[in-house]
C-alpha positions, 0 to 999 in steps of 0.5 A, a space after each residue: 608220095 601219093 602212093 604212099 599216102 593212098 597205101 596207107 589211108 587204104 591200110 587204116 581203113 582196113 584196120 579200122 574196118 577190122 577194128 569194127 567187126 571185131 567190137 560189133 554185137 552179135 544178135 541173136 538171128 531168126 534164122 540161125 534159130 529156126 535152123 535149130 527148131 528145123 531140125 529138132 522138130 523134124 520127123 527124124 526126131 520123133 516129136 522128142 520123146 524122153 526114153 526116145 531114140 529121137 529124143 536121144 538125138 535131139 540131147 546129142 543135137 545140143 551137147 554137141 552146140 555147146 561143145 562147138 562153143 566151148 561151153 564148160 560141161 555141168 552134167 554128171 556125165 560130160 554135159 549130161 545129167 542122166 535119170 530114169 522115166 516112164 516111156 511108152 512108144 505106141 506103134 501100129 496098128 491103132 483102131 477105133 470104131 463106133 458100131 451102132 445097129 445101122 452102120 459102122 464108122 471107122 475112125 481117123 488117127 489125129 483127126 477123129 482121135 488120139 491116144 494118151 500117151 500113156 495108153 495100154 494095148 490091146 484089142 477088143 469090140 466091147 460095149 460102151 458105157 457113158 460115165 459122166 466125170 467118170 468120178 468115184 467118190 462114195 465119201 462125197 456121195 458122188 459116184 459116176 459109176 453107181 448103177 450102171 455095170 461097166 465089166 468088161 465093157 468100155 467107158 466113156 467119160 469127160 477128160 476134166 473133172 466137174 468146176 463146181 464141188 460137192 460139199 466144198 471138197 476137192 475133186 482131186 487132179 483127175 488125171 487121165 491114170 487117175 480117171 482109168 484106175 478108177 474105171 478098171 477098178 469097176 471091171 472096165 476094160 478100156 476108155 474114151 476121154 472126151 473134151 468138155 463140150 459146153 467150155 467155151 472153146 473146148 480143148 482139140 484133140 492133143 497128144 499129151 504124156 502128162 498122166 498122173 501117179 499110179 501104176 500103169 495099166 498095160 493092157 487099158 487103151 486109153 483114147 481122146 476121141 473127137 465131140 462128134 465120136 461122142 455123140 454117135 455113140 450117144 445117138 442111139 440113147 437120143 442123147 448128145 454130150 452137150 447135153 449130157 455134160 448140161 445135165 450133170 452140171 445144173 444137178 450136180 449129180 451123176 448121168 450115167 448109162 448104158 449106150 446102145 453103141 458099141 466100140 472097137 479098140 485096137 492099140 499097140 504099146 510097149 511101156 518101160 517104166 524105167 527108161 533112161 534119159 538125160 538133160 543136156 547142162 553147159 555152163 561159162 564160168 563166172 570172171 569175179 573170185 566171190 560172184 562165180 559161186 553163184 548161178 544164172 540158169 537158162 533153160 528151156 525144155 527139150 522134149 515133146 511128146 512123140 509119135 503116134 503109130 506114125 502120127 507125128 507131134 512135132 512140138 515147133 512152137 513147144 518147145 523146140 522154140 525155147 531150147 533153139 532160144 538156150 542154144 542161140 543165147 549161150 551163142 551170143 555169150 561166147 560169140 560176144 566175148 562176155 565175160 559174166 561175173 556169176 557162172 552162167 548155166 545152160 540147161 535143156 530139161 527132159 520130161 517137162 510134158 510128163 511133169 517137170 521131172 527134168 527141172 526137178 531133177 536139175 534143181 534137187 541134183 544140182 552138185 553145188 546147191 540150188 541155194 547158190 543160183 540166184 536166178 532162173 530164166 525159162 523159155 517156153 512157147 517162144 516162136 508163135 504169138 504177136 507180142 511178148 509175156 513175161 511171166 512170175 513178176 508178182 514172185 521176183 519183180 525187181 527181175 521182172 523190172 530189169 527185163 521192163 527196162 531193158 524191153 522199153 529202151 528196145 524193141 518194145 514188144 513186152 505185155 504188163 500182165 504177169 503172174 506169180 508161182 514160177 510156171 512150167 520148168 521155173 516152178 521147181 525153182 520157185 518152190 526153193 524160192 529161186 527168183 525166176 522170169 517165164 520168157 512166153 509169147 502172148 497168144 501163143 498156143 493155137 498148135 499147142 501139142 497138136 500135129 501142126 505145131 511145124 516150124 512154118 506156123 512161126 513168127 520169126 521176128 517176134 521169136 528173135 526179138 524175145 530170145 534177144 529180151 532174154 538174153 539182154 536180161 541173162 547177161 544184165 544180171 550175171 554180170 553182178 547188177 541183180 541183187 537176189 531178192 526173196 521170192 513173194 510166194 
């Protein structure tokens, strides 16, 4: 009889044990998600730049953790949605040099300088010119390039355009394409952008492919050079480009001249303007006959911005990060058994660096109507930082306030400060008046787009805890408890 009894207090409790694993949660770990981010951001993924076989890799890497789960395809072509964008794949070799009358100093990639994205080839040592903002503006009465001859020589010019304006007129973006244009127009031959020296942390050397409209000029090298390259290049003219930039801003008025130095420029790079690419799209389908026509969208970027003749941007923090987040969420639906009423749709977007073209293209393409997502989460900067940002409250705060909550009752990590207008991946949604939420973490972008965004520089447990806070959020409101609300623009 004992035996009995034992036999089946031993059989209950197996039942009951089994009971509970079955209805435990599954949360979302650091673990599983700096795996991903291990992986993506390794060198055999070439800083995952669209067009990229690394980037190829890193889209397979995804569409197959989204089959593994059995996440329904929401691409044109199984999970992925294919378009067309500018690729340039610069490879050694990649020279710069300053040559003054006394010496000759040879330059370090990643160091001393890098190149844009969007650099051209080719190779010369040619004289510099020193062009302010390097603006062109005889409507304005302001032009960097009156009365100095840049043909056939280099120019150097501050990255950013001026903060002030002359008469109340806009500078326009003054992206790196537009500020080159400008200079071969002049009869230069290549540039040297550098940072505004006076800004109260000017910006490091970072790799960057957001470039601006235009054709590309392939045979125009294009460089983002160190402060310190900058001023021994103005050495020789007794100037510094503290004080250049100094000058310019107190008048208002252009300080061009010819330098003493010269420089020597060597890049090699192959441009394709129409490279193919992809964003990889997943989706669980919506439980309720009338709710499953509407869409809950979770996305991340998946891209970076590459290598450099082997100078690699690993893009950890930006935005490996994210995209593990996507993934480790569509996890934690399957793993956890919801069964959301709306449909849920997973989207790693290509080409955000380059300016947003892969959430733009989702949300024009989408097959059934972007007017049917009712909301839009985006993860970006997710691993690094000490506390938790929520971003466009101001556009959707009814969303914005169910995160609050859903962060008050938890791990109390999320910041009051927010903004309005969407932000990176969520603007294309807000401009349709989607209401949206920027998943962010505060302090979040010492490495940004620099060699040292590795997965080591992560915080672990803050990266789990707001992937947690976004997925509590994605399951809260496509499970019908979101009422979508018109965007505050």
């Amino acid at each position: 009889m004992k035996t009995l009894l034992l036999t089946l207090t031993l059989l209950l409790a197996s039942i009951i044990l089994n009971a509970q694993s079955i209805t435990e949660s599954y949360r979302i770990n650091k673990e599983a998600l700096l795996e991903n981010v291990r992986i993506l951001s390794s060198a055999e993924y070439g800083g995952r730049l669209p067009g990229s076989p690394g980037y190829n890799m890193a889209a397979k890497f995804a569409a197959d953790k989204f089959a593994g789960l059995g996440l329904k395809p929401a691409g044109d072509n199984g999970y992925f949605k294919f378009f067309n964008i500018e690729y340039n794949q610069i490879d050694t070799p990649a020279v710069f040099k300053v040559i003054t009358a006394t010496d000759t100093t040879n330059y370090e990639l990643g160091k001393d300088f890098v190149m844009r994205g969007f650099t051209g080839s080719n190779s010369f040592t040619l004289p510099v010119v020193f062009c302010g903002y390097g603006i062109s503006r005889p409507d304005l009465e302001y032009d960097d390039y009156a009365g100095v001859n840049v043909k056939n020589k280099i120019v150097m010019v501050f990255k950013y355009n001026p903060g002030w304006k002359v008469k109340d007129s806009s500078w326009g973006e003054g992206y790196p394409r537009e500020k080159s244009l400008t200079a071969i127009k002049h009869g230069a031959k290549g540039i040297l952008f550098v940072s505004l020296p006076n800004d109260k942390e000017p910006q490091p050397l970072i790799g960057s492919v957001l470039h601006g409209e235009g054709e590309q000029p392939v045979d125009f090298p294009q460089l983002h050079i160190s402060l310190e390259a900058a001023d021994k290049l103005l050495h020789g003219n007794g100037f510094t480009i503290k004080g250049c930039q100094t000058k310019i801003d107190e008048g208002k008025k252009p300080f061009s001249m010819n330098l003493a130095a010269k420089a020597m420029v060597e890049v090699n790079a192959h441009y394709e303007k129409n490279a193919g690419t992809m964003d990889v799209a997943g989706m669980i389908e919506g439980t309720d006959s009338v709710l499953k026509s509407e869409y809950v969208v979770i996305g991340a970027h998946l891209d970076h911005v590459g290598t450099q003749a082997g100078l690699l941007f690993p893009g950890a923090n930006d935005n490996a990060s994210g995209a593990s987040g996507v993934m480790e969420i569509a996890k934690a639906f399957v793993k956890n058994g919801i069964k959301p009423e709306r449909s849920v749709i997973f989207v790693l977007f290509a080409g955000e660096e380059q300016g947003l073209n892969g959430s733009k293209h989702f949300v024009e393409s989408w097959k059934n109507g972007y007017k049917n997502i009712t909301a839009m989460l985006n993860l970006d900067c997710v691993g690094y930082g000490d506390s938790i940002k929520v971003g466009n409250g101001k556009s959707a705060p009814n969303l914005w306030q169910i995160a609050r909550q859903i962060d008050e009752a938890g791990d109390k990590m999320m910041v009051a400060d927010t903004w309005n207008g969407g932000g990176a991946d969520a603007t294309p949604f807000h401009e349709k008046g989607i209401p949206c939420l920027y998943f962010v973490t505060t302090n979040s972008y010492d490495h940004l787009h620099q060699p040292s965004d590795k997965v080591e520089t992560l915080n672990p447990d803050l990266y789990e805890r707001i992937v947690n806070l976004a997925y509590k959020t994605a399951v809260d409101i496509s499970a019908g408890n979101y009422k979508r609300e018109n965007v505050i623009k």
